[in-house]
BAVEXVEX-959045 format. One record per residue (C-alpha): residue number from 1; x negated, y, z negated. Coordinates in Angstrom, 1 decimal. Layout:
N
+-----+--------+--------+--------+
! num !      X !      Y !      Z !
+-----+--------+--------+--------+
! NUM !      X !      Y !      Z !
...
+-----+--------+--------+--------+
//
This chain:
184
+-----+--------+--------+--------+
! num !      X !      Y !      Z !
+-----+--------+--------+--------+
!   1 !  -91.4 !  110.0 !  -28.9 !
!   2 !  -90.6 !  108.7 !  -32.1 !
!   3 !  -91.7 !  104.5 !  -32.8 !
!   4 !  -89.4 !  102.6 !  -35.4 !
!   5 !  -92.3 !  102.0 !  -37.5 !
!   6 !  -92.8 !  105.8 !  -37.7 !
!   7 !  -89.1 !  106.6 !  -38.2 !
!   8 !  -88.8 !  104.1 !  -41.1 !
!   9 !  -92.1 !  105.1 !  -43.2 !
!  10 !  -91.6 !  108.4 !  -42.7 !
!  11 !  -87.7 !  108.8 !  -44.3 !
!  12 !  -86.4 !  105.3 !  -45.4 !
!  13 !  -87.3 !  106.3 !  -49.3 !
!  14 !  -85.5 !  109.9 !  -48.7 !
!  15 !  -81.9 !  108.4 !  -47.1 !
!  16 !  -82.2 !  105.4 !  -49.7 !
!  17 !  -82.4 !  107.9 !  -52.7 !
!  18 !  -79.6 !  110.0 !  -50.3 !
!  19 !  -77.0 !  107.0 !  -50.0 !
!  20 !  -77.7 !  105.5 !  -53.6 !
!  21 !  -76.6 !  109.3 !  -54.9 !
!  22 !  -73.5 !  109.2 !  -52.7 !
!  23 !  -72.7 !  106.0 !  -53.4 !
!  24 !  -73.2 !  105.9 !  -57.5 !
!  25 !  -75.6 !  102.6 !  -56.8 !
!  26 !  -72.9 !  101.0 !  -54.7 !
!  27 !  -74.8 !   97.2 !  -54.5 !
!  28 !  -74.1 !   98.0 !  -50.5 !
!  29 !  -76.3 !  100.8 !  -50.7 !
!  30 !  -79.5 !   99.0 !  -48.9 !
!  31 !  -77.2 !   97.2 !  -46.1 !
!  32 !  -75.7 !  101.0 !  -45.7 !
!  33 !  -79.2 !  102.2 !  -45.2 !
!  34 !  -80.2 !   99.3 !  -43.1 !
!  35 !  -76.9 !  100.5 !  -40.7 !
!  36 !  -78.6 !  104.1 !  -40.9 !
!  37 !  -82.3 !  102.7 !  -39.2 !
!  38 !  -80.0 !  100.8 !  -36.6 !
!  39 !  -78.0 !  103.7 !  -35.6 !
!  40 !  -81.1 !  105.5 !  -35.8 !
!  41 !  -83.5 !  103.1 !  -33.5 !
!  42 !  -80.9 !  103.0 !  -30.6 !
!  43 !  -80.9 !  107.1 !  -30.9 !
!  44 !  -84.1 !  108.4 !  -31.4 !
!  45 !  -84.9 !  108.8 !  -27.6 !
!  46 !  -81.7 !  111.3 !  -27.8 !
!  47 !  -83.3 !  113.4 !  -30.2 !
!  48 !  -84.5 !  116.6 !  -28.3 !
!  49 !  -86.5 !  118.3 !  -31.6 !
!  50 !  -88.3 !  116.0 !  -33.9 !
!  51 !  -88.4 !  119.0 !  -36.3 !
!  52 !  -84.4 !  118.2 !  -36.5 !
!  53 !  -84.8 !  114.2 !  -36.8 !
!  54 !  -84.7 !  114.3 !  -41.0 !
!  55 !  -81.0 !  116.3 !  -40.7 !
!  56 !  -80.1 !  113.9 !  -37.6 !
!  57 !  -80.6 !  110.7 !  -40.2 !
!  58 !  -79.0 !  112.6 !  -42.7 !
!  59 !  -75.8 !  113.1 !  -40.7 !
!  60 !  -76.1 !  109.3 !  -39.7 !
!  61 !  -76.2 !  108.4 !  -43.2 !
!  62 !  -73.0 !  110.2 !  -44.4 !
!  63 !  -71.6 !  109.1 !  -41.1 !
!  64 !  -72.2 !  105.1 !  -42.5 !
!  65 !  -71.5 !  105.7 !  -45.7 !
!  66 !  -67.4 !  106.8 !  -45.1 !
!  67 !  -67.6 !  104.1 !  -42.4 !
!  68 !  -68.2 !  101.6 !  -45.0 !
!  69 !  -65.9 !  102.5 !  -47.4 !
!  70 !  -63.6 !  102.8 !  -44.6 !
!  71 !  -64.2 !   99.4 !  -43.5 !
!  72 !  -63.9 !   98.1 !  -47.5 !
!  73 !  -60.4 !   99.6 !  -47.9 !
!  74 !  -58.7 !  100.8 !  -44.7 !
!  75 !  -55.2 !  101.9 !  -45.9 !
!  76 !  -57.0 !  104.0 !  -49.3 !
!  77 !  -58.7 !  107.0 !  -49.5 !
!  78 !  -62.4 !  107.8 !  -49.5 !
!  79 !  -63.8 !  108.2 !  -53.1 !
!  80 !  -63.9 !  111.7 !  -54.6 !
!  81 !  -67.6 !  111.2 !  -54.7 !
!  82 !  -67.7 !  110.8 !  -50.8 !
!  83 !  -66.8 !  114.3 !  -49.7 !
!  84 !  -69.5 !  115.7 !  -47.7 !
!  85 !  -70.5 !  119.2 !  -46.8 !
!  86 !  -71.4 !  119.9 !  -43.0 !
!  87 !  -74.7 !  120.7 !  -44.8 !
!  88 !  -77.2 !  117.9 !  -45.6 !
!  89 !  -78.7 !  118.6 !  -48.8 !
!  90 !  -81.8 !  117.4 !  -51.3 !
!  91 !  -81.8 !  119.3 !  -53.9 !
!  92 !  -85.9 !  118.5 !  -54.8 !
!  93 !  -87.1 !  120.6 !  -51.5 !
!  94 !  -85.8 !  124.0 !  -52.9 !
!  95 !  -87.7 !  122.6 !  -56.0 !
!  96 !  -91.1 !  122.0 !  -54.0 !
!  97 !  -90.4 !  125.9 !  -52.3 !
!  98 !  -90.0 !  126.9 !  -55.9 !
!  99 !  -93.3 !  125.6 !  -57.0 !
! 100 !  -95.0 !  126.3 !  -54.1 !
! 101 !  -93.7 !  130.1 !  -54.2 !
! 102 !  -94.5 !  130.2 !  -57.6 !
! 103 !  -98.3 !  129.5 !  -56.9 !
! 104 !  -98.5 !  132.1 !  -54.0 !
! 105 !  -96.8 !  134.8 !  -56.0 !
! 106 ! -100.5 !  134.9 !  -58.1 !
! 107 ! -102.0 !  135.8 !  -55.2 !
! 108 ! -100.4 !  138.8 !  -54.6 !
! 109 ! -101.9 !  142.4 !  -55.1 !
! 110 ! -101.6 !  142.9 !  -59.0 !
! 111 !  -98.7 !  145.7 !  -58.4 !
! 112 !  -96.3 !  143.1 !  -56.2 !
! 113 !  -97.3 !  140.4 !  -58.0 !
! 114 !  -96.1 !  142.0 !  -61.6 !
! 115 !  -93.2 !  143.5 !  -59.3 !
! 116 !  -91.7 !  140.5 !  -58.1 !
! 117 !  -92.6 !  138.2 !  -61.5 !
! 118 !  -90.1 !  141.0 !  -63.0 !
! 119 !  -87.5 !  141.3 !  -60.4 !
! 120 !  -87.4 !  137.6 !  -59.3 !
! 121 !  -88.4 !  135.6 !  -62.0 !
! 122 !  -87.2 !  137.9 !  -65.0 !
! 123 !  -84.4 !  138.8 !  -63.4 !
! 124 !  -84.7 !  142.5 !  -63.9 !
! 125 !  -82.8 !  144.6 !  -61.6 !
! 126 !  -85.0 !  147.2 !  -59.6 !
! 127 !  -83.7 !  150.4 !  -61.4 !
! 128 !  -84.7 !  148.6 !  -64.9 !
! 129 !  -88.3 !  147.5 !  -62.9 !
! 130 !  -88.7 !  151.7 !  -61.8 !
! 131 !  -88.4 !  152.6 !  -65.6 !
! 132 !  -90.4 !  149.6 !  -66.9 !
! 133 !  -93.3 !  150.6 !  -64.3 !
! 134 !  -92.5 !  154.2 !  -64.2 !
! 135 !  -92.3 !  154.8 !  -60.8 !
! 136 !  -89.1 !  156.4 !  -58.7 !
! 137 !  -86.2 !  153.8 !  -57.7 !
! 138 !  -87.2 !  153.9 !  -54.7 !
! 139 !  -90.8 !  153.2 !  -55.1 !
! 140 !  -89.8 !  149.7 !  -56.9 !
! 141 !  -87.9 !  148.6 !  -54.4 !
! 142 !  -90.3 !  149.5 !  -51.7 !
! 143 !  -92.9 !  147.8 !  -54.0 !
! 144 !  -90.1 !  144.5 !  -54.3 !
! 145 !  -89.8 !  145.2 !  -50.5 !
! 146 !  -93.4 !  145.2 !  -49.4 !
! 147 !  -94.1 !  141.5 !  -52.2 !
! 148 !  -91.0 !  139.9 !  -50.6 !
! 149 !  -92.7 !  140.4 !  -47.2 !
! 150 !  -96.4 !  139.3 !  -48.5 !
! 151 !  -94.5 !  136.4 !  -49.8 !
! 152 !  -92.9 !  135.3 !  -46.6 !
! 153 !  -95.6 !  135.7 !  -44.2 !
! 154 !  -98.1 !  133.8 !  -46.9 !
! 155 !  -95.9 !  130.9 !  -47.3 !
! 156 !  -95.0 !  130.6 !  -43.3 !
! 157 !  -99.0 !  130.6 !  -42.8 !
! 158 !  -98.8 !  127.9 !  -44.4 !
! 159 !  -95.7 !  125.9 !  -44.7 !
! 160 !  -92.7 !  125.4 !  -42.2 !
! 161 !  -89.6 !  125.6 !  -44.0 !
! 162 !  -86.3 !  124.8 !  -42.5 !
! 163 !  -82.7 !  126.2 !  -44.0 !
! 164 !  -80.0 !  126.1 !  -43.1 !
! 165 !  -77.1 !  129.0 !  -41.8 !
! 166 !  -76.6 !  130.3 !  -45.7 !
! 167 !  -80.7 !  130.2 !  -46.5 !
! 168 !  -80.8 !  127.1 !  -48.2 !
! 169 !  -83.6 !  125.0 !  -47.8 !
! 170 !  -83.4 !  121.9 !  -45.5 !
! 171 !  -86.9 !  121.5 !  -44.6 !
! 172 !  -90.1 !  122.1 !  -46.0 !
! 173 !  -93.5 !  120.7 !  -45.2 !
! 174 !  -97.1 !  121.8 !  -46.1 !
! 175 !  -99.3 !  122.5 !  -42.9 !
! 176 ! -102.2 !  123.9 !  -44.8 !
! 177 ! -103.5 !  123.5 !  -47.7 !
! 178 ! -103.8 !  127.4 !  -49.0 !
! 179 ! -101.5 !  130.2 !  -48.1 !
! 180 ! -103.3 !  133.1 !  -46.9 !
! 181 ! -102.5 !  137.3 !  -47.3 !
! 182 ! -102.8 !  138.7 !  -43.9 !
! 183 ! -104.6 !  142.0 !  -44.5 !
! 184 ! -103.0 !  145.1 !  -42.2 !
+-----+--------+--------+--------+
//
C-alpha cells in the first residue's frame, strides 16, 4: 500500500509539469494539482496495480482539469487546448527509451549492431541494407530480425517499460543499471 508521503514525492513534479502544459500556466495550475493529490489520497487503497498508479493520477489530473474549467465557465465550452486523448502521454519517456536504446544498440554483435544503426537510425529500407552489406533480402531482414529481438530482450533485462494499446511508451523505469545479451 501506497502512503501519501510516497504518492506525492514520487509524481507531484510529473502531474505539475502535466497540468501546467494543459493548462498554458493557468495561475490555477497548483490548486488543480493540489485537487489531483486529494482525489488521489482518498483512492489509492482502490488501486489494484501500483505499476498502473502514474496513468491512474494522470487520468485524475485531466479529470480536474475540465472540472475546473467547467466550474469557471459552466454555460462555455472547454478550451481547444483541453481536449484529451484516452491516452496519457509525456512525451520525455519515449525520449529516455530513445537514449537508453541508443546505448544498448553498441552492445550488440558488430553485424546487428551496423544492421539496425542502418535500418533504424538511417532509415534505410532492408532491400537498400542487403545491397549496402551484400547479403540476400532475406538475410538483412533476418539479420534486422534477429537485432530487434537482442534489443528487446536486453532492454526488458533491464528496464520495465509500459505502452500503451498502439506501442507508445507510458512507462519506463530502470531496474538495473546495465542491460545484458542473453547468449543462446
Amino acid at each position: 500500500m501506497l502512503k501519501a508521503e510516497t504518492l506525492w514525492e514520487a509524481h507531484h513534479e510529473h502531474i505539475r509539469r502535466f497540468v501546467d502544459h494543459k493548462t498554458h500556466f493557468h495561475p490555477d495550475a497548483e490548486d488543480i494539482v493540489q485537487n489531483v493529490f486529494m482525489k488521489a489520497f482518498a483512492r489509492v487503497d482502490d488501486v489494484k496495480d501500483d505499476l498502473k498508479i502514474r496513468a491512474w493520477l494522470y487520468q485524475i489530473a485531466r479529470n480536474c482539469i475540465v472540472d475546473h474549467y467547467r466550474k469557471q465557465k459552466r454555460t462555455g465550452e472547454l478550451p481547444d487546448q483541453l481536449c484529451f486523448s484516452d491516452e496519457y502521454e509525456e512525451p520525455d519517456l519515449t525520449e529516455e527509451a530513445v537514449a537508453g536504446l541508443k546505448n544498448v544498440i553498441r552492445l550488440l554483435p558488430d553485424k546487428y549492431r551496423e544492421a539496425l544503426e542502418l535500418s533504424e537510425l538511417s532509415e534505410m529500407s532492408q532491400k537498400e541494407l542487403s545491397e549496402h552489406l551484400g547479403i540476400s533480402y532475406s538475410g538483412a531482414k533476418s539479420r534486422v530480425q534477429r537485432g530487434r529481438k537482442m534489443i528487446k530482450d536486453m532492454m526488458t533485462s533491464c528496464c520495465a517499460i509500459e505502452a500503451d494499446r498502439y506501442g507508445n511508451i507510458i512507462d519506463y523505469r530502470v531496474m538495473q543499471e546495465e542491460p545484458r545479451l542473453k547468449r543462446s
